[in-house]
C-alpha positions in Angstrom: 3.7 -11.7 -4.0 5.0 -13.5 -6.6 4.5 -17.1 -5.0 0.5 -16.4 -4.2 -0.3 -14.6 -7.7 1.4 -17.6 -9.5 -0.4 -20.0 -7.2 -3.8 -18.0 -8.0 -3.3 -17.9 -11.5 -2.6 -22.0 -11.7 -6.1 -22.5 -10.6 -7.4 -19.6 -12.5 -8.0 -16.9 -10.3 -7.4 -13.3 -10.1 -5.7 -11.5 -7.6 -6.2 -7.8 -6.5 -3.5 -6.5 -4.0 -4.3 -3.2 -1.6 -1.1 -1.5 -1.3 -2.3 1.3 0.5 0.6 0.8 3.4 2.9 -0.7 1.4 3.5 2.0 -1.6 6.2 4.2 -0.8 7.1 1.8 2.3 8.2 -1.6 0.6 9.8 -2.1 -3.0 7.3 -3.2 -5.3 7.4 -3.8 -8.8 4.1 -5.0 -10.4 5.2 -6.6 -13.1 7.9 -9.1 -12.3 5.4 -10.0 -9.9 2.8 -10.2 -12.9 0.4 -8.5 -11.0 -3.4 -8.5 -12.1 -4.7 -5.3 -10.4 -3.4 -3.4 -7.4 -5.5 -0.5 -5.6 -3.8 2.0 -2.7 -3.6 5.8 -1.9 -1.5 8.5 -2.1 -2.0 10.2 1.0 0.4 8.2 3.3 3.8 6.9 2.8 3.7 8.8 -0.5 2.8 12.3 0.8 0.0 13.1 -0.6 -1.6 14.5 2.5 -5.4 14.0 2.8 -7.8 13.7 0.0 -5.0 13.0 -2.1 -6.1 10.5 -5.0 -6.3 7.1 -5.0 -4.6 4.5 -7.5 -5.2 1.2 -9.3 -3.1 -0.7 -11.3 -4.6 -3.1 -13.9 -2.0 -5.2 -15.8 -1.7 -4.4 -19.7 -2.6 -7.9 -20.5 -6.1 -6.8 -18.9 -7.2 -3.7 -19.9 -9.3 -4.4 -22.9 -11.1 -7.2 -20.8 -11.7 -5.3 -17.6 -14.7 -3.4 -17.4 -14.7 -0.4 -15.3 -17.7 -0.7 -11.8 -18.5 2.7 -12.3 -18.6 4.7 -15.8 -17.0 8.5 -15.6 -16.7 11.0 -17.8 -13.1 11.0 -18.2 -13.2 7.0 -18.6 -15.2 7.9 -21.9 -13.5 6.7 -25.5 -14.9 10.4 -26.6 -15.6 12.6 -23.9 -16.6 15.4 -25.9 -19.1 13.6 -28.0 -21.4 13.6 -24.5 -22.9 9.9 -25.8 -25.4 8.8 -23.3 -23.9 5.2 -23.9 -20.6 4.6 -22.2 -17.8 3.4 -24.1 -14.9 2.4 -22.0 -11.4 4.2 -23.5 -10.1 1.1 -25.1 -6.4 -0.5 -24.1 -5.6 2.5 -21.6 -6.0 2.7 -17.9 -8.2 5.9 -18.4 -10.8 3.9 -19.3 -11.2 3.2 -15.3 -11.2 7.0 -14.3 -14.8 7.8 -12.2 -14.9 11.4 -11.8 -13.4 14.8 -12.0 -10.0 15.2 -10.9 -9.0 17.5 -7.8 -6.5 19.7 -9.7 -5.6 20.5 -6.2 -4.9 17.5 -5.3 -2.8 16.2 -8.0 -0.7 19.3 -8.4 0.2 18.7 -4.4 0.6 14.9 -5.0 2.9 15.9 -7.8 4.6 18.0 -5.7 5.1 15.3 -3.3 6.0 12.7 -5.8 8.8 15.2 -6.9 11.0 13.5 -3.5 10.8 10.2 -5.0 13.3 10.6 -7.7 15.8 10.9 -5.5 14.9 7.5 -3.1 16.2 4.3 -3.6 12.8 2.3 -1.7 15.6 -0.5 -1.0 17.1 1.9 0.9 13.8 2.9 3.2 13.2 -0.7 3.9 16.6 -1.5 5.0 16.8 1.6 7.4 13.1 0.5 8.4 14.2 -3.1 9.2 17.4 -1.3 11.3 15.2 0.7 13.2 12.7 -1.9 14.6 15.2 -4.4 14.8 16.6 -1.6 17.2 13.1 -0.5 18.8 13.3 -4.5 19.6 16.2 -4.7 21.1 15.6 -1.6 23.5 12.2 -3.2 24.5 14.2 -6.5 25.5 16.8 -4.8 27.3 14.4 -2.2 29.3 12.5 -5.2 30.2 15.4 -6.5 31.8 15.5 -3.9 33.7 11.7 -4.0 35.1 10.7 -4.6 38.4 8.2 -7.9 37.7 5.7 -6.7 40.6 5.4 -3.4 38.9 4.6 -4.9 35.7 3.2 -8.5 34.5 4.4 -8.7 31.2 5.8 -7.3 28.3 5.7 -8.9 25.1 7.5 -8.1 21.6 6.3 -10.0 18.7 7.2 -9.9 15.2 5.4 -11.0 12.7 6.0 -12.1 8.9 3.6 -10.9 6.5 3.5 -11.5 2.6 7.1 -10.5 2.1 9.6 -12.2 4.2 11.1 -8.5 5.2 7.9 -6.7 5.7 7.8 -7.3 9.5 4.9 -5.6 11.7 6.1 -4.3 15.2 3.6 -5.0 18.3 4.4 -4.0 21.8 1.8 -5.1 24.5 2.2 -3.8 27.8 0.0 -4.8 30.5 0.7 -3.2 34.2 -1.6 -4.0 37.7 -3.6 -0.8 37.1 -4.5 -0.9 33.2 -3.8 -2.0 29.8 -2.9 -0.4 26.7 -1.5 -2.0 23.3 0.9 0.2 21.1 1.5 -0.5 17.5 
């Protein structure tokens, strides 16, 4: 992350990251990245369950220069005041709230946040590397084992993504009768 943002910033762009599969999953740390904005969910890696809330980061340096794409009630320097005239909470990420919170929500996200304190993420992503480099090695050795007439091919690849250790699994398998990709 680090190499593309500073490559982005040295010809003046922005750079928003969706971490939607990677929160929870990866160790991230936005700011000795000096990320601009990220945007993701809570429902997956973090727990959250369905209709959990959603996130976005905006980098301190930012927040009195970004301007929110929709104006809620929440987001409102004086909520209270009901102002027709939207004024954006100034030098706090509140100012880019849309809506009403699902108490609901939050209170089970909280409860499923509670887990967190107690996980190192360097942790997850080692035993997540040992375990495909394992579901690998099964593959490989099963095929071995394969009658070829039975099946044409099997293929494991691996593939490198933004971070050098963030490796997605695929696992094609393709018989005489049908075809059917697993991921």
């Amino acid at each position: 992350m680090k190499s593309i943002i500073a490559k982005a910033h040295s010809v003046g762009a922005t750079v928003v990251w969706d971490m939607a599969h990677s929160i929870g999953a990866l160790p991230i740390d936005v700011t000795d990245t000096n990320t601009d904005f990220a945007v993701g969910c809570t429902y997956k890696y973090l727990n959250g369950g369905p209709g959990s809330p959603a996130f976005i980061y905006v980098a301190p340096r930012l927040l009195n220069t970004v301007e929110p794409a929709l104006s809620g009630w929440f987001a409102h320097e004086a909520p209270f005041a009901f102002d027709l005239n939207f004024r954006p909470t100034p030098s706090k990420i509140d100012r880019m709230r849309i809506g009403t919170q699902s108490m609901a929500a939050f209170t089970l996200l909280e409860t499923a946040l509670d887990i967190w304190d107690e996980v190192n993420l360097d942790d997850v992503r080692s035993k997540s590397i040992e375990l495909s480099e394992f579901f690998i090695s099964e593959v490989l050795t099963i095929r071995k084992n394969i009658r070829v007439k039975t099946i044409n091919f099997i293929i494991v690849l691996s593939l490198v993504f933004l971070l050098p250790a963030d490796k997605k699994i695929f696992l094609k398998y393709q018989s005489l009768s049908h075809k059917r990709l697993l991921v």
